[in-house]
N, CA, C and O atoms as CSV, one atom per row, in Angstrom:
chain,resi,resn,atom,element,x,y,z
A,1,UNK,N,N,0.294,-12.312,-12.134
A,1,UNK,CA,C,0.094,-11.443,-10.992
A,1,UNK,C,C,-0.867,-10.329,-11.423
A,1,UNK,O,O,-0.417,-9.575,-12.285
A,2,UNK,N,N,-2.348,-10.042,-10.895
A,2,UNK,CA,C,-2.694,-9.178,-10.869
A,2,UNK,C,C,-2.477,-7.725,-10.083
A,2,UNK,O,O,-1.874,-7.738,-9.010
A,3,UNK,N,N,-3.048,-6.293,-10.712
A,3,UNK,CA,C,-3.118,-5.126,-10.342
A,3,UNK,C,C,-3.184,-5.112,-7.972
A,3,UNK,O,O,-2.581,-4.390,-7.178
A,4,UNK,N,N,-3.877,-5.902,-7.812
A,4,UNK,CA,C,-4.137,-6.228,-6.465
A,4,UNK,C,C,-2.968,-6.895,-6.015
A,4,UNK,O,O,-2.510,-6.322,-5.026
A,5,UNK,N,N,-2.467,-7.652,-6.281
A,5,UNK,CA,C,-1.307,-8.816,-5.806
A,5,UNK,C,C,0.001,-7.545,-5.956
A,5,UNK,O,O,0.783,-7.543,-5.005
A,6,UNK,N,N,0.176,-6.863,-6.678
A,6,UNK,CA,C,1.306,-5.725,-7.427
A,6,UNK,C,C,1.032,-4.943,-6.131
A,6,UNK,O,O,2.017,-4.751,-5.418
A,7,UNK,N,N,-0.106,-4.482,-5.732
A,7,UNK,CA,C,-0.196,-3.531,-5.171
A,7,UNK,C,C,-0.286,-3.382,-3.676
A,7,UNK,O,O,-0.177,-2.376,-2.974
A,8,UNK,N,N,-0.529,-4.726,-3.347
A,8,UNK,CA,C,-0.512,-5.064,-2.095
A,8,UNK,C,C,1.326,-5.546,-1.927
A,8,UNK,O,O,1.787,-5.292,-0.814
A,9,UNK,N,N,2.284,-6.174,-2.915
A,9,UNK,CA,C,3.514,-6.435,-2.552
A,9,UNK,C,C,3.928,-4.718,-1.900
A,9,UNK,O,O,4.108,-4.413,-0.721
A,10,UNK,N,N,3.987,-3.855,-3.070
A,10,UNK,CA,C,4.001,-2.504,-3.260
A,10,UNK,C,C,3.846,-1.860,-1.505
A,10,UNK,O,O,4.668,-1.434,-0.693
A,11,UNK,N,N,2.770,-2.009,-1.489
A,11,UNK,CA,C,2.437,-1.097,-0.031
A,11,UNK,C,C,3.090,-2.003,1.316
A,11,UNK,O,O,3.174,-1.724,2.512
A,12,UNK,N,N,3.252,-2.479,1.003
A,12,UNK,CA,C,4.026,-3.551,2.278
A,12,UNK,C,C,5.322,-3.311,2.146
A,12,UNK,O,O,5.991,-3.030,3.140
A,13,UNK,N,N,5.826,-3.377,1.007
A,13,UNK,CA,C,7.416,-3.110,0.936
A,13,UNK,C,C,8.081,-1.439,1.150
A,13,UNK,O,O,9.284,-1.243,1.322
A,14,UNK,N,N,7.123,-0.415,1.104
A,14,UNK,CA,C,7.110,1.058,0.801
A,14,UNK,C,C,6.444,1.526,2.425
A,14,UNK,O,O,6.419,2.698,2.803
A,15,UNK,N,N,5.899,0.277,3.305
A,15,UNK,CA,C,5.430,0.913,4.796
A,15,UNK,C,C,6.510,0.376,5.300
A,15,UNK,O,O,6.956,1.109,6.183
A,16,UNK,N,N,7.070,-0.471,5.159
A,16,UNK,CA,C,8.224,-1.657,5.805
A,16,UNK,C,C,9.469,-0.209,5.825
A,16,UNK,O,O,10.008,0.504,6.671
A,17,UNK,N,N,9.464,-0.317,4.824
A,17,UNK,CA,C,10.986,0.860,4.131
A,17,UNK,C,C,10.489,2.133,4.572
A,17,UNK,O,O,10.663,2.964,3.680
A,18,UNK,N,N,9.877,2.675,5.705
A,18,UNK,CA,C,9.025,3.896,5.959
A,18,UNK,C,C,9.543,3.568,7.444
A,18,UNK,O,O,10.416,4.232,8.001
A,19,UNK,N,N,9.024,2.679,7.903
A,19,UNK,CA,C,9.187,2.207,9.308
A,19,UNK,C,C,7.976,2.745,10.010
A,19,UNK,O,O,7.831,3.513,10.961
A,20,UNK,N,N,6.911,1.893,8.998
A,20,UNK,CA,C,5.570,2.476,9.570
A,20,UNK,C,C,4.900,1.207,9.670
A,20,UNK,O,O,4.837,0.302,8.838
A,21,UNK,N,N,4.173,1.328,11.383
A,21,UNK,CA,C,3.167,0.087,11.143
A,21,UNK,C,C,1.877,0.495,10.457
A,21,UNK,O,O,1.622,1.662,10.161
A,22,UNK,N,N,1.118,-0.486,10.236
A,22,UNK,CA,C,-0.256,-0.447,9.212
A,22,UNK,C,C,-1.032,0.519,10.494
A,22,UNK,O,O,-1.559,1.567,10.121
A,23,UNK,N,N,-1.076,0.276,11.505
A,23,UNK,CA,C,-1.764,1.375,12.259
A,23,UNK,C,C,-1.058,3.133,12.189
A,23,UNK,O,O,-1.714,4.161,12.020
A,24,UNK,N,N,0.089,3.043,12.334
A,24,UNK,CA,C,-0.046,4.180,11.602
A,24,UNK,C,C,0.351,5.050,10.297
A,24,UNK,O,O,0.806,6.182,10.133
A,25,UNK,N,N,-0.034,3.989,9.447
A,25,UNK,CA,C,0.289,4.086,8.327
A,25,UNK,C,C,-1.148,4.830,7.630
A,25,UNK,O,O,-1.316,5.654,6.730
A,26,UNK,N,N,-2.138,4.012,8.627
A,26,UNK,CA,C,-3.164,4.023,8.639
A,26,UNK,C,C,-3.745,5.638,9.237
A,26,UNK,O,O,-4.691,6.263,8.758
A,27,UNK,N,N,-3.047,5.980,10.171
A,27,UNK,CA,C,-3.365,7.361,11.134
A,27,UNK,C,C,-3.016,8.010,10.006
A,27,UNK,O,O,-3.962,8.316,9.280
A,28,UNK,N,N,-1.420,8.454,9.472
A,28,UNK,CA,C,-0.902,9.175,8.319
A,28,UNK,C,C,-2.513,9.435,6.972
A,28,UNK,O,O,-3.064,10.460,6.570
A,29,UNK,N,N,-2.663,8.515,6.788
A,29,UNK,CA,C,-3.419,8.397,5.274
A,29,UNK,C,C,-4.951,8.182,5.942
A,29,UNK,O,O,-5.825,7.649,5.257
A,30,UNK,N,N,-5.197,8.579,7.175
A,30,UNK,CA,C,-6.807,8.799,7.390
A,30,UNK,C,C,-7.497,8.135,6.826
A,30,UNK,O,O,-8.383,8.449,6.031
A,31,UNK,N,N,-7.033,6.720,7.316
A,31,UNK,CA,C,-7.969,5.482,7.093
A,31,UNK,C,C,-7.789,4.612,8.085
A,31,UNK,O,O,-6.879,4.794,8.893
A,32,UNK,N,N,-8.633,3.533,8.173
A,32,UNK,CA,C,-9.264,2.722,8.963
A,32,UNK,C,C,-7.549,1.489,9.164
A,32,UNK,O,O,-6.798,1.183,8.239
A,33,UNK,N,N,-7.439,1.135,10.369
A,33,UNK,CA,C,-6.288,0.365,9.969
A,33,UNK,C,C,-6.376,-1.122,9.829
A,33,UNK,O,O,-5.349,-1.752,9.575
A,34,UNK,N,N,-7.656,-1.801,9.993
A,34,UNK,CA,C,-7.926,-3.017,9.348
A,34,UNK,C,C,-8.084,-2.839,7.933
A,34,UNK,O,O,-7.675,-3.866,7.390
A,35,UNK,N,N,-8.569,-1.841,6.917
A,35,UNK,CA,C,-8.637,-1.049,5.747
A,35,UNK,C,C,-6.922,-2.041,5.182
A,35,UNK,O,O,-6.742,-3.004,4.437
A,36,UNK,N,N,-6.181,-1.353,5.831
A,36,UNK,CA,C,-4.411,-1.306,5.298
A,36,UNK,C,C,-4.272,-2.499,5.021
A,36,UNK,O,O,-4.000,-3.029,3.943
A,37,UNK,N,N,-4.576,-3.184,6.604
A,37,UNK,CA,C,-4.103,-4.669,6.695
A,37,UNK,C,C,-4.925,-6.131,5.406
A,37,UNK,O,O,-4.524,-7.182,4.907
A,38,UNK,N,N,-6.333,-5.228,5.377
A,38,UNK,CA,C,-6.773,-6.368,4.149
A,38,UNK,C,C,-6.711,-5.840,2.965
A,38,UNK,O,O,-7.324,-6.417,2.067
A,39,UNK,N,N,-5.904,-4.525,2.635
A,39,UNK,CA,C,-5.007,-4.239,0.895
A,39,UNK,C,C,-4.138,-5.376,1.007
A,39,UNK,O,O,-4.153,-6.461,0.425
A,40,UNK,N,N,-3.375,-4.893,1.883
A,40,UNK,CA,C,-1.798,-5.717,2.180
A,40,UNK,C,C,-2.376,-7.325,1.942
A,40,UNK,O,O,-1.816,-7.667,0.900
A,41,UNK,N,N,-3.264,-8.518,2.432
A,41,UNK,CA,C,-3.560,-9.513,2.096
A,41,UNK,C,C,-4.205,-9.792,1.262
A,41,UNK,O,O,-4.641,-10.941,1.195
A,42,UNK,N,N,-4.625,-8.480,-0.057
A,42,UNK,CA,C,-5.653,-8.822,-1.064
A,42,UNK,C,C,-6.858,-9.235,-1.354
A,42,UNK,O,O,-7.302,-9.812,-2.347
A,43,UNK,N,N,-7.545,-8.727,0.032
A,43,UNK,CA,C,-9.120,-9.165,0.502
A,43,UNK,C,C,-9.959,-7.920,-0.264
A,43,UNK,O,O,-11.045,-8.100,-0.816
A,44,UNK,N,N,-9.288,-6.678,-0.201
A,44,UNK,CA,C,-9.769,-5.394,-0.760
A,44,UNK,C,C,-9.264,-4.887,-2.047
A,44,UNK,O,O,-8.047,-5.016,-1.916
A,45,UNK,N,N,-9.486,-4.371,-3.247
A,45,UNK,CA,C,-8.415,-3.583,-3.911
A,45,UNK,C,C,-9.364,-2.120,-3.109
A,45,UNK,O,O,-10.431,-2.025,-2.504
A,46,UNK,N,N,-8.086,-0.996,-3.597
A,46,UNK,CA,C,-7.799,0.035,-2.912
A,46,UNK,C,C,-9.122,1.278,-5.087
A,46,UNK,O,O,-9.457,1.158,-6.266
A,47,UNK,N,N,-9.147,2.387,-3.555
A,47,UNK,CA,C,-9.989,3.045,-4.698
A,47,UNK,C,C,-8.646,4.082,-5.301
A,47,UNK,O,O,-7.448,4.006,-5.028
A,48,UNK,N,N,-9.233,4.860,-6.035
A,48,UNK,CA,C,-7.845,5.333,-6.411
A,48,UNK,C,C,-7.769,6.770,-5.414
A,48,UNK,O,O,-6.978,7.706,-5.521
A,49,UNK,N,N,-8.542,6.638,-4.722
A,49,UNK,CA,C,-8.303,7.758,-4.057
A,49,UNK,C,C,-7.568,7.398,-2.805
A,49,UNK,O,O,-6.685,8.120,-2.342
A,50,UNK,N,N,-7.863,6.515,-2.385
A,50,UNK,CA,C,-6.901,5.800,-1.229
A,50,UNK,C,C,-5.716,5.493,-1.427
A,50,UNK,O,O,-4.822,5.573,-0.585
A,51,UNK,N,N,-5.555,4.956,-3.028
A,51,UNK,CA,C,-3.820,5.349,-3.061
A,51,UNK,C,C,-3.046,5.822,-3.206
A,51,UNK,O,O,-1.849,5.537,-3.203
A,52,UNK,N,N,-3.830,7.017,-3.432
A,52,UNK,CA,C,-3.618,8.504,-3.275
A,52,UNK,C,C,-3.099,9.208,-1.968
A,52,UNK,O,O,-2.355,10.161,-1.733
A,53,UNK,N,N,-3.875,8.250,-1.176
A,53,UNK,CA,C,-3.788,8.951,0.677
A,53,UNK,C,C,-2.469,8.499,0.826
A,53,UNK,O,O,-1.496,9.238,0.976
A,54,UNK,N,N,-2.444,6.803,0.766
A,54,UNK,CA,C,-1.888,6.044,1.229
A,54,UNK,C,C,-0.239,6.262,0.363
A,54,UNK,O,O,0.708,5.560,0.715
A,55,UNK,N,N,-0.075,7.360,-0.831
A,55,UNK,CA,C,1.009,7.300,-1.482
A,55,UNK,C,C,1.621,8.579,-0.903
A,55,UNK,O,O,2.840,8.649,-0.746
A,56,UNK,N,N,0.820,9.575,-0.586
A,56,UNK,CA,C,1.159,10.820,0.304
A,56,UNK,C,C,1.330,10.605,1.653
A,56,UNK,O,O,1.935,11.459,2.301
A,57,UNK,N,N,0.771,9.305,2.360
A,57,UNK,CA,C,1.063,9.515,3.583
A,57,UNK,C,C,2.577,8.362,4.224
A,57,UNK,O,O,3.113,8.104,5.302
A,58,UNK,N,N,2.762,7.903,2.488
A,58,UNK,CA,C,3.912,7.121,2.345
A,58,UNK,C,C,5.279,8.351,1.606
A,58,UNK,O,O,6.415,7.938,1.376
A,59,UNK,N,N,4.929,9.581,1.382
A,59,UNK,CA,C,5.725,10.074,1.023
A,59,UNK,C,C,6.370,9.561,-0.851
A,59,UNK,O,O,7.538,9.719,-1.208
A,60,UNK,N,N,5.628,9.166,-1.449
A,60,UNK,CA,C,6.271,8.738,-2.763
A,60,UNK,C,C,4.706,9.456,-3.774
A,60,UNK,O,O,3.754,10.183,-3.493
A,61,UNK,N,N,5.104,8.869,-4.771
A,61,UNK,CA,C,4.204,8.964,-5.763
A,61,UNK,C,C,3.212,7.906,-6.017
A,61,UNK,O,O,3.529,6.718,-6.079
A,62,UNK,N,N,2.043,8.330,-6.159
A,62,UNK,CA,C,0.884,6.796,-6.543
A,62,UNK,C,C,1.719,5.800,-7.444
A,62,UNK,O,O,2.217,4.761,-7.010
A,63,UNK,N,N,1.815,6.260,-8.809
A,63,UNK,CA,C,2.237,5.095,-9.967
A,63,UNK,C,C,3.276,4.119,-9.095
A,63,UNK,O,O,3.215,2.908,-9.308
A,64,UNK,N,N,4.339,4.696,-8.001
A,64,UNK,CA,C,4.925,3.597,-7.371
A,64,UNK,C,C,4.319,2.106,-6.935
A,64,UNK,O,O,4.779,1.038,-7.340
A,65,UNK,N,N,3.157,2.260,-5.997
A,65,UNK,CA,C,2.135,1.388,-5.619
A,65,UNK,C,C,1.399,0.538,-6.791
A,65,UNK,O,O,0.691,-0.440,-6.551
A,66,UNK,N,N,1.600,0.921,-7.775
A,66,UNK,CA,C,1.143,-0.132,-9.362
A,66,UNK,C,C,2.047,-0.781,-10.210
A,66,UNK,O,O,1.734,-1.713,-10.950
A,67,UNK,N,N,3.792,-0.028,-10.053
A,67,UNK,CA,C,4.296,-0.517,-10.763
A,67,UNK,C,C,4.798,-2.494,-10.528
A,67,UNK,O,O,5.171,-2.834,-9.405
A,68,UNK,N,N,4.758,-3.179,-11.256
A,68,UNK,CA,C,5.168,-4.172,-11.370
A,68,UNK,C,C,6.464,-4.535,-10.556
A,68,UNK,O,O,7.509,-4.134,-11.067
A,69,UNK,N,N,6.560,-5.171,-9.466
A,69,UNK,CA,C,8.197,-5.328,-8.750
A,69,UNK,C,C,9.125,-6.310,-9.546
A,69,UNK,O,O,8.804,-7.136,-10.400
A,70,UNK,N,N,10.206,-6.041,-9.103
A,70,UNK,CA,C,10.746,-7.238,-9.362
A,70,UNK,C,C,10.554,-8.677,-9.289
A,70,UNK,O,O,9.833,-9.186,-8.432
A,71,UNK,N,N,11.360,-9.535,-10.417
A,71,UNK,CA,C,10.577,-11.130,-10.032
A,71,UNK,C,C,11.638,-11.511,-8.455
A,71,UNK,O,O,12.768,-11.192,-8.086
A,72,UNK,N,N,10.631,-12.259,-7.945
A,72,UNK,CA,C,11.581,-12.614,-6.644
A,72,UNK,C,C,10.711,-11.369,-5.448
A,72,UNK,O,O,10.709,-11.513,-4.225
A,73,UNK,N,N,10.230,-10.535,-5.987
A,73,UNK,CA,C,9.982,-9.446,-4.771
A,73,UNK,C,C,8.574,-9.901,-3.714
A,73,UNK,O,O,7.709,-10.622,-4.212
A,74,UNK,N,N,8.490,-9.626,-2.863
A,74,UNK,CA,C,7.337,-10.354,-2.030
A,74,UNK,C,C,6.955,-9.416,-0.437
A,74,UNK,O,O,6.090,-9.833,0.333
């Protein structure tokens, strides 16, 4: 599993557990909301400043969004 695959489980499981859709997950973190939706499918990796937005406008800390999930997590 790469840094992208980690990080896209990451932001899907942390907007899900937010009760935020990618649109306004997307409004929160002042970005584009097709942006969200192709992290989340691994078409994009994210800059580090976006997961920056996207970790403040998720309320947690960046390193969350990198750490490695559990096996089984998806």
């Amino acid at each position: 599993m790469d840094i992208r695959d980690i990080f896209a489980i990451n932001l899907k499981k942390f907007r899900r557990a937010a009760g935020l859709s990618q649109e306004e997950l997307a409004h929160r973190a002042d970005i584009d909301r097709t942006y969200v939706s192709l992290l989340e499918r691994r078409n994009y990796s994210a800059t580090i400043d976006v997961v920056a937005k996207l970790a403040e406008a998720l309320g947690i800390e960046p390193d969350l969004l990198l750490k490695l999930p559990p096996k089984g997590s998806k």
